[in-house]
N, C-alpha and C positions, 0 to 999 in steps of 0.2 A: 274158524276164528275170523271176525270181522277185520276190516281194512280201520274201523272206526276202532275198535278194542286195541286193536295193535299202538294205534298212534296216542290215545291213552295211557297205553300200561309204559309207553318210552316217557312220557311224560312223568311219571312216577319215579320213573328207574332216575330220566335226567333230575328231578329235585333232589334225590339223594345223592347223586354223584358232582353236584355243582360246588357244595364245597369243599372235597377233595382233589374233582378233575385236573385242578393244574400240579399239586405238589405229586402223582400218580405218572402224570405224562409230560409236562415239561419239558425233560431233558428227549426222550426218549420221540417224540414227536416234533422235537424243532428242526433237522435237516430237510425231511419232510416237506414241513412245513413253508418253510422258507424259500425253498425252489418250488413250489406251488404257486406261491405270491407272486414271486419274480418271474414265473412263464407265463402268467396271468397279465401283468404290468405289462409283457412285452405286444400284448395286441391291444394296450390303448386302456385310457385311464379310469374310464367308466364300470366297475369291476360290482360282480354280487357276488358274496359269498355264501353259499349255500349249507346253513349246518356251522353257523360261527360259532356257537357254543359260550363259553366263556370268555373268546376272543384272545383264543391264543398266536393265532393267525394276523392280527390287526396291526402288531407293531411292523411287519415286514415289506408291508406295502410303499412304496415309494409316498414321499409328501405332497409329490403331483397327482396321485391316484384322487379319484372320488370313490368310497367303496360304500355299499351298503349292505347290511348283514343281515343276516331272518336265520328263525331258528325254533322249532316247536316248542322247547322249552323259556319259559318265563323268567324261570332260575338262573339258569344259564347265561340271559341276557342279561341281566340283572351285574352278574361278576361281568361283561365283559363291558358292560356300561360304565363301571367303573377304574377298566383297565383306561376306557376310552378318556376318561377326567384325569387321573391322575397321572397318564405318560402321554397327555397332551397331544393324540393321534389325531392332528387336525384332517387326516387325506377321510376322515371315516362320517360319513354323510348325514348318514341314519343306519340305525339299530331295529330291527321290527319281529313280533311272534307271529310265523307264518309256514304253511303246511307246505314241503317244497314240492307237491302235489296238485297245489293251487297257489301260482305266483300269483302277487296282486300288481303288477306290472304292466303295461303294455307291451305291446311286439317289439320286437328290435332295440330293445333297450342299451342294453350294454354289450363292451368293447371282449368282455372274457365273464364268465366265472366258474367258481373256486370249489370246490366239495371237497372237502376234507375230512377224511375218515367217517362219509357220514353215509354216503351210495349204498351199502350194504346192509345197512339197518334199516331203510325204508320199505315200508310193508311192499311198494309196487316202483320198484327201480327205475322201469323202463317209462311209468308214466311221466314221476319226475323228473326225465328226462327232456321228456318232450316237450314237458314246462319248460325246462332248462331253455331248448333249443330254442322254442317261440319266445321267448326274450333275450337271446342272443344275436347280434347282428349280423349278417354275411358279413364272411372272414374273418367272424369271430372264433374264440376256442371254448373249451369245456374243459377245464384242470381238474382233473379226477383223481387225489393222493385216495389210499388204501393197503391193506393189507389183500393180496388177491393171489387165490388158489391157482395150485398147477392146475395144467388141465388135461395130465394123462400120467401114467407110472401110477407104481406104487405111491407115488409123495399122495397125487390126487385121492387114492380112495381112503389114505388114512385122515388126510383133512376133511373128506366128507363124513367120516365117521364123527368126528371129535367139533363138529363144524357145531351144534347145541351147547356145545362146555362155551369154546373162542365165543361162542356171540355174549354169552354174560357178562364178559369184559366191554364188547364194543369193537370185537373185530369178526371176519367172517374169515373161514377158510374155505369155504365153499364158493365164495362167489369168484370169478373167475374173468381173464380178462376177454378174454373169447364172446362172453355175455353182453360184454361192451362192443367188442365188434360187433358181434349180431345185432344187436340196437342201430349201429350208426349204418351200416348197410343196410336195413329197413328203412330209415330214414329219410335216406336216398342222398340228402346233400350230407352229408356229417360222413368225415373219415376219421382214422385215427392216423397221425401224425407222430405220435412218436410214445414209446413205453420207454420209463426210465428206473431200473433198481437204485432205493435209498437206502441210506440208513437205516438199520443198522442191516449189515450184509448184506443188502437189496430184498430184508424182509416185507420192508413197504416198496409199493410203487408208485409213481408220478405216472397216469396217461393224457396224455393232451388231444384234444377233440375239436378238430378244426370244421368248422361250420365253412361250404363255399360261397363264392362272392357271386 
């Protein structure tokens, strides 16, 4: 299966899920969410959000933030374009549809950003990563919310099992935080900083990915 088939067939999935996405997740993604934005704000105002979706994420950004959001889906933008009008989110810059495989950015652009519940569904994780990193700027972070598998015991192999059902929804049990270290120790400058369990029971986690200066 292509890298090209995969990012179409999401594209499908996200038009269908655009207009349920927010009455689905909501509640169930706001604590999340929320300490994502605010770990993000705390290295500086310049913020991408990687995977904005419907912009459910947009309101929690400080009014000082400049954020700008991309997102493979059209649809998606679409709802979060109009989250952006009618709750008046001036910190939100620009809205754009873009493969987070290929930023259209220059280097060192901004102060943080944000992936939200989206690292796990990209056909190739660790490339958009690298995008990630080459538009982030020393001493910047990488705010990584997810749902992310143990990574040993019994809990591990029953989430590798079941990891084809979770991804239907938009989550992974398979992916793991381990996968993320290994990324940033490749990298060379990029550590992880800090894993945080959310809401609900520390089923989600918050990883923060500090770029060195």
């Amino acid at each position: 299966m292509s890298v090209r088939y995969d990012l179409e067939g999401q594209k499908k999935a996200y038009a269908k899920w655009a207009p349920i996405y927010d009455k689905v997740y909501v509640r169930l993604l706001a604590d999340a969410q929320r300490k994502a934005a605010a770990a993000a704000a705390a290295s500086g105002p310049d913020i991408l959000e990687v995977g904005v979706g419907t912009g459910l994420v947009l309101r929690y950004y400080p009014k000082t933030a400049r954020v700008v959001g991309v997102d493979l889906s059209r649809h998606m933008l679409a709802k979060a374009r109009e989250k952006v009008e009618t709750q008046k989110l001036t910190q939100v810059r620009g809205l754009a549809a873009m493969d987070a495989c290929h930023l259209g950015f220059p280097d060192a652009s901004f102060d943080a950003i944000t992936v939200p519940f989206v690292i796990t569904l990209v056909p190739d994780p660790e490339r958009a990563l690298d995008e990630m990193r080459r538009v982030l700027k020393p001493g910047g972070e990488i705010v990584v919310a997810s749902k992310m598998g143990a990574d040993r015991g019994l809990m591990a192999k029953v989430e590798t099992a079941v990891a084809p059902l979770v991804k239907q929804v938009g989550w992974s049990s398979d992916f793991k935080v381990s996968r993320l270290r290994a990324w940033a120790a490749h990298a060379g400058d990029m550590h992880i900083s800090d894993v945080s369990p959310v809401f609900p029971a520390g089923f989600f986690k918050i990883v923060r990915i500090r770029r060195s200066t």
